[in-house]
N, C-alpha and C positions, 0 to 999 in steps of 0.2 A: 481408597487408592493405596497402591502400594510403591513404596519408597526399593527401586532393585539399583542394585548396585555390584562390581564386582567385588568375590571376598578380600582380594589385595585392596583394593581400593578404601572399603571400607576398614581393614586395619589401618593404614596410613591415615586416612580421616581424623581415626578418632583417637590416632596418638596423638598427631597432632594440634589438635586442640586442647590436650594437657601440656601444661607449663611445663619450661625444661626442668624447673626447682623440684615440680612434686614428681615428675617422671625416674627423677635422681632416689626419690623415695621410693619407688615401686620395685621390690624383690617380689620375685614369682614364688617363692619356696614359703617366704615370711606370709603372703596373702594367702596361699594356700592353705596353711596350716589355720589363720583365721577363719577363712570360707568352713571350713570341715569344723570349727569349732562354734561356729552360727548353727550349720545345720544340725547339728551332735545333741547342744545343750541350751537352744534360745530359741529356736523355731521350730513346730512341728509341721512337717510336709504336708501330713493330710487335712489338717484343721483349713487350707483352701482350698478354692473354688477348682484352681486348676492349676496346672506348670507356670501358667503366665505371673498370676498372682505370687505363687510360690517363690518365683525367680524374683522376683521387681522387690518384697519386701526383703528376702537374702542379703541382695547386692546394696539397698539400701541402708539395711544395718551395717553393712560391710562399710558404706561409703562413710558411715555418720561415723563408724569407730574408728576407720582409718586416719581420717580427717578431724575427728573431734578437738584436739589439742594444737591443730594447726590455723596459721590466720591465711586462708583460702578465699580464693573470688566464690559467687554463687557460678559465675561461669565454670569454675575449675571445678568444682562441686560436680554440678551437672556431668561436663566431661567425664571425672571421676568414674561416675555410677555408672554413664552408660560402655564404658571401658570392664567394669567389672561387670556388665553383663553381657559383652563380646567373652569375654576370657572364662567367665564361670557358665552360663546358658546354656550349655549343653551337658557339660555335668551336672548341675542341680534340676536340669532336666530329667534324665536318667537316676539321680536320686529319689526325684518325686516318684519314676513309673517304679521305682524298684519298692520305696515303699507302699505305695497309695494305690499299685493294679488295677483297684476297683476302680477307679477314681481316673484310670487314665485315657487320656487324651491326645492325639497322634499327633496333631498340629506341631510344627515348629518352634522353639521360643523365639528366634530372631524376629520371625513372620510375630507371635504375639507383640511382643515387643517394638517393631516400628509401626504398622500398621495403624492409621489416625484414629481409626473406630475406637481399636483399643488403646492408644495413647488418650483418650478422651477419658477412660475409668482409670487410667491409672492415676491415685492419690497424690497431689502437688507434693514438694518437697516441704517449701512452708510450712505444711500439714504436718506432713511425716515426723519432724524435726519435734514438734512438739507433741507427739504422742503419749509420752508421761505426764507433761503437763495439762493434756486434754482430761485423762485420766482423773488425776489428781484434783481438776477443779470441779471436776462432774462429780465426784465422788464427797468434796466438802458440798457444793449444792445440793445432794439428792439427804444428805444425811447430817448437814449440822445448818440449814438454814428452811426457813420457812417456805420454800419452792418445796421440797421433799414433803411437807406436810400438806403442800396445796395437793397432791397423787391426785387425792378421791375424790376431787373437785372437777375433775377434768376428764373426758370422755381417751380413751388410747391415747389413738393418732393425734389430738389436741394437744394432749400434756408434751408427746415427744418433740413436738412443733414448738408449744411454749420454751421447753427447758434448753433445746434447742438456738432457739431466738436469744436469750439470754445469754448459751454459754459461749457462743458464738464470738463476739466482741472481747469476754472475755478474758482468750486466749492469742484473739489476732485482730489486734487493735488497730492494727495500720491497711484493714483490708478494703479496699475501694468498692462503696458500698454498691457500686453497678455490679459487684460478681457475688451479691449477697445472697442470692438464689442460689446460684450454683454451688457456695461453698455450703449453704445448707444441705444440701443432698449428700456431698462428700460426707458432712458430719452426721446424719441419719443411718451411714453404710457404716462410718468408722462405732459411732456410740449407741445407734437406734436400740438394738438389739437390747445393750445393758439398761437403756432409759425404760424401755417396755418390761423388761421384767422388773425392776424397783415397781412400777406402776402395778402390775400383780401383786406384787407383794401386798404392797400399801390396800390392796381392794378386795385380794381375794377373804372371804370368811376365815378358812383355814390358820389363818395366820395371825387371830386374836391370840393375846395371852391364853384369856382361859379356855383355850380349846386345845393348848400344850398338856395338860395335864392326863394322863394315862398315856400318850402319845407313843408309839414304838420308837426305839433307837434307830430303824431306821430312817423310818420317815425324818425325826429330829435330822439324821444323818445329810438326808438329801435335800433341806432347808439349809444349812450350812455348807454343804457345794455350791449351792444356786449363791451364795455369800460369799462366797471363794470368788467364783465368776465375776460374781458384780462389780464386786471391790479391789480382785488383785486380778481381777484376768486368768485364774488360776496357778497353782501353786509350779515351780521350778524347785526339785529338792538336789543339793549334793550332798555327797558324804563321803568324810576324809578322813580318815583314824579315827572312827569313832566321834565325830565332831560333826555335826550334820546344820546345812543352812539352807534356808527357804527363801525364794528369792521369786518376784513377781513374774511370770509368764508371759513371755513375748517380750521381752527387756534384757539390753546385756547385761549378766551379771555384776552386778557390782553395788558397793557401799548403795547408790543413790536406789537402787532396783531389792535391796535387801531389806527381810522382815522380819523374821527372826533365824537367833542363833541357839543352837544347841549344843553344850559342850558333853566333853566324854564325860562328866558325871551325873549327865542328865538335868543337867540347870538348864532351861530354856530363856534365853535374855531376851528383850524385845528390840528391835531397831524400828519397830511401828508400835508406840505403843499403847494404840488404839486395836489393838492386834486382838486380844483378849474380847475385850468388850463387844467388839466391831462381829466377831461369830456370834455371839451369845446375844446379841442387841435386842433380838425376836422372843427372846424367853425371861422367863420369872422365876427370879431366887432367891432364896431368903439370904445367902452368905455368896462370899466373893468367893469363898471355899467351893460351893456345887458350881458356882460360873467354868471358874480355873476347871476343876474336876472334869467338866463337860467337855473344855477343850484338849485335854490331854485323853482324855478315849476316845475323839474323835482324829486329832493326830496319830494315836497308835491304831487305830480299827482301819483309819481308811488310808495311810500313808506308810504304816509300819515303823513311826518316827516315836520310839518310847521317852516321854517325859518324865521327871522325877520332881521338878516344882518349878515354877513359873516366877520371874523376875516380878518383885511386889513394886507397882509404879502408881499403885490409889495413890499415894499423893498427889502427883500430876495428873491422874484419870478418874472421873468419877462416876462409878458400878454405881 
């Protein structure tokens, strides 16, 4: 069913139901320059499904960065987002068909956007809010606890189910366990994807130690993107004078989203510094020297980011 309303109508609506406090905060020039700086350097259009998706994750970063520092209702919240996707929905519309052509789809974002069908897939906010920290704790279970060793133990769909069931709680501990089904699916659509490939990894033959040894650069190469993927989501690179920083994909930039730093004389420091280790995990070396080594051809071959030597943090990490 569809929710029609007229377009006056529906502005007054849903100013409306933003407070007069945070409405005092809303410059059109100042969110604009935001919105353009989500789609620019934090989200890429085509990596979804469609306009719909594309919009809803946008205007929610938009809403979590505008709001982040503020003590907000979840009602004004809400408000918020759906405000920013009245005002931005048709430009990050027209940004998705202008990048993603292939990819495009005529439909409406309004019509995506209120319609219950699709308000059903769209991701709770609860969720959304904690997408780093979903990240972050699937990432310490798959690789520094004893779940990540159980892989081989367990058939696919089993294991994403298990790991699943576990990381569930958690991350959202206050979730009323009648909607325990349903936020597992959510979590299957947000992490399935990363859980099933750890599970290859862990199974496939390929991916013994000693079947690295003659192994081409590439292949090494494309074992360490799938590590990229798992672990940071893929990499976010800028570069400023010479100064270049790597920052997790799909995250706004900042301190909390930042992995490493490269200065202009080519000292690579760690802000993760598991960073190192964490590509090289899959292989075997005699010195922390061919480890280091391996990452910095791999940074310059497939990023064009040249290293000159690597912040030593063995004391805290142990190769």
């Amino acid at each position: 069913m569809n929710i029609i309303i007229t377009e006056s109508q529906h502005q007054t609506f849903l100013l409306e139901t933003i407070s007069t406090y945070l409405r005092r905060r809303m410059s059109m020039d100042v969110m604009k320059g935001e919105m353009d700086a989500i789609i620019e350097y934090h989200i890429f259009p085509c990596e979804f499904k469609n306009a719909g998706d594309f919009v809803a994750e946008a205007c929610d970063m938009m809403t979590y960065g505008y709001l982040e520092d503020i003590n907000v209702s979840a009602e004004d919240t809400d408000s918020f987002y759906y405000h920013m996707v009245d005002l931005f929905g048709d430009y990050l519309v027209n940004h998705y068909n202008k990048k993603c052509s292939k990819k495009l789809r005529t439909e409406s974002v309004r019509k995506i956007i209120i319609t219950e069908s699709q308000f059903e897939q769209i991701i709770p906010n609860s969720v959304r809010r904690r997408l780093s920290e979903i990240s972050d704790v699937l990432y310490e279970m798959l690789n520094n606890t004893d779940i990540g060793e159980e892989a081989e133990e367990y058939p696919e769909d089993d294991y994403v189910d298990y790991v699943i069931e576990i990381l569930l709680p958690e991350v959202i501990s206050e979730i009323d366990w009648s909607d325990v089904a349903e936020y597992e699916e959510i979590f299957k659509k947000l992490v399935g994807d990363k859980i099933r490939k750890f599970w290859k990894e862990q199974n496939e033959n390929s991916l013994n130690e000693s079947e690295y040894e003659g192994i081409d650069r590439e292949s090494i190469y494309e074992i360490m993107d799938d590590i990229v993927d798992l672990t940071y989501g893929g990499f976010n690179i800028t570069e400023k004078e010479d100064y270049v920083t790597i920052y997790r994909k799909g995250h706004i930039m900042s301190d909390n989203s930042k992995i490493v730093h490269r200065n202009k004389w080519g000292m690579l420091w760690l802000t993760d510094m598991y960073f190192v280790k964490t590509l090289t995990n899959y292989f075997s070396f005699d010195t922390r020297k061919e480890r280091e080594d391996l990452v910095k051809d791999y940074l310059r071959d497939r990023y064009g980011v040249n290293v000159r030597e690597i912040e030593d943090v063995s004391k805290y990490v142990n190769y």
